[in-house]
C-alpha positions in Angstrom: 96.5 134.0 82.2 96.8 137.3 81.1 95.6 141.1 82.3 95.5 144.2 80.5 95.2 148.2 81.8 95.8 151.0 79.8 95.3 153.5 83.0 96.6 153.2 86.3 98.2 150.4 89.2 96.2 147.4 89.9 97.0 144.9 92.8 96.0 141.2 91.9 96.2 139.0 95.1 94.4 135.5 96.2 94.9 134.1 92.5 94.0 130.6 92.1 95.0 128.2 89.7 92.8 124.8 89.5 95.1 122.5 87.5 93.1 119.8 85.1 96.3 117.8 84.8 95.5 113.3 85.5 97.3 111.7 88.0 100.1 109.5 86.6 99.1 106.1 87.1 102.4 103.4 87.4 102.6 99.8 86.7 101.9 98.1 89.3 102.1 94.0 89.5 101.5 91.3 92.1 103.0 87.9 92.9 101.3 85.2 95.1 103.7 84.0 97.4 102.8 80.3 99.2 103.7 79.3 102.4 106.1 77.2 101.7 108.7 79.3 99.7 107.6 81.9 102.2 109.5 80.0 104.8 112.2 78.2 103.2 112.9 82.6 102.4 112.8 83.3 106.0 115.0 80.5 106.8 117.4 81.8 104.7 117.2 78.5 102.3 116.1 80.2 99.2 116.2 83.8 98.0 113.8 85.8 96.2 115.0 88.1 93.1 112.8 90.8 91.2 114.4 90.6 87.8 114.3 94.1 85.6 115.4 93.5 81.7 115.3 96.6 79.9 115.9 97.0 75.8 119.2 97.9 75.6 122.5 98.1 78.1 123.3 102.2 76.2 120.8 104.2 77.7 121.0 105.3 81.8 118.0 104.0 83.3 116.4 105.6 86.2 113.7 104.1 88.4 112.0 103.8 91.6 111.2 100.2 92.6 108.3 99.9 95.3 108.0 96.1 96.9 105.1 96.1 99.4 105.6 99.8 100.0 109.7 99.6 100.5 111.7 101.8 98.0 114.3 100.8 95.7 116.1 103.1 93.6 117.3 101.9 90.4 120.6 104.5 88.7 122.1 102.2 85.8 123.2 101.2 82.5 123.1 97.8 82.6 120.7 95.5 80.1 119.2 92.8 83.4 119.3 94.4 87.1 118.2 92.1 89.9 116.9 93.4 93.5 116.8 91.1 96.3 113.5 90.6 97.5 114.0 89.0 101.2 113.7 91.7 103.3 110.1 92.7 101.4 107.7 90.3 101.1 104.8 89.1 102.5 103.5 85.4 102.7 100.2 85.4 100.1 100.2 88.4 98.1 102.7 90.6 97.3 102.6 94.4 95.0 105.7 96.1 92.7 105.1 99.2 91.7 107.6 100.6 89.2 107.6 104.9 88.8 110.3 105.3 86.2 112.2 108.6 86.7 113.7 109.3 83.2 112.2 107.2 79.8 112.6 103.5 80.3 112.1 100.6 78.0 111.1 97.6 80.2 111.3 94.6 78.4 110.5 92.2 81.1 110.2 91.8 85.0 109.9 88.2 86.4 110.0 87.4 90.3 112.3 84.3 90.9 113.7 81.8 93.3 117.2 81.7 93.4 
């Protein structure tokens, strides 16, 4: 954007600037989750864990975590990182969303009873 005068004061108001710039589009994955492990969760007899492993345990790692819509923020150096699950899902289908922050290298993500 540029303007040129050789003569005089001009006032330029009510610019606007239409931006052609895509959305960023995350990773996003989903997990069935069955009745049954759906209540053995609730009833606190098994635990769910979202399992991050990332290429190296050097670089800091920064990354938002989204499990059905809930927030997780991830601030580390470490190789594996696990997030509890139990206070997140849903019985049948289930959505993680992961919006890194900073360049990340994820090598894996599993969802597993522990």
């Amino acid at each position: 954007l540029s303007f040129r005068t050789t003569k005089g004061a001009y006032l330029i108001d009510h610019i606007s600037v239409a931006s052609e710039l895509k959305k960023i589009s995350h990773p996003t994955y989903y997990f069935e989750l069955s009745p049954v492990i759906f209540d053995e969760v609730v009833a606190n007899r098994a635990h769910l864990g979202l399992y991050l492993e990332f290429s190296n345990d050097i670089d800091q790692k920064r990354v938002d975590i989204y499990v059905n819509g809930h927030p997780r923020a991830i601030d580390t150096r470490d190789r594996v990182v696990r997030i509890g699950l139990d206070p997140f899902i849903n019985e049948g289908n289930n959505v993680i969303e992961v919006r890194p922050r900073s360049t990340l290298d994820l090598v894996n993500l599993r969802v597993a009873i522990d």
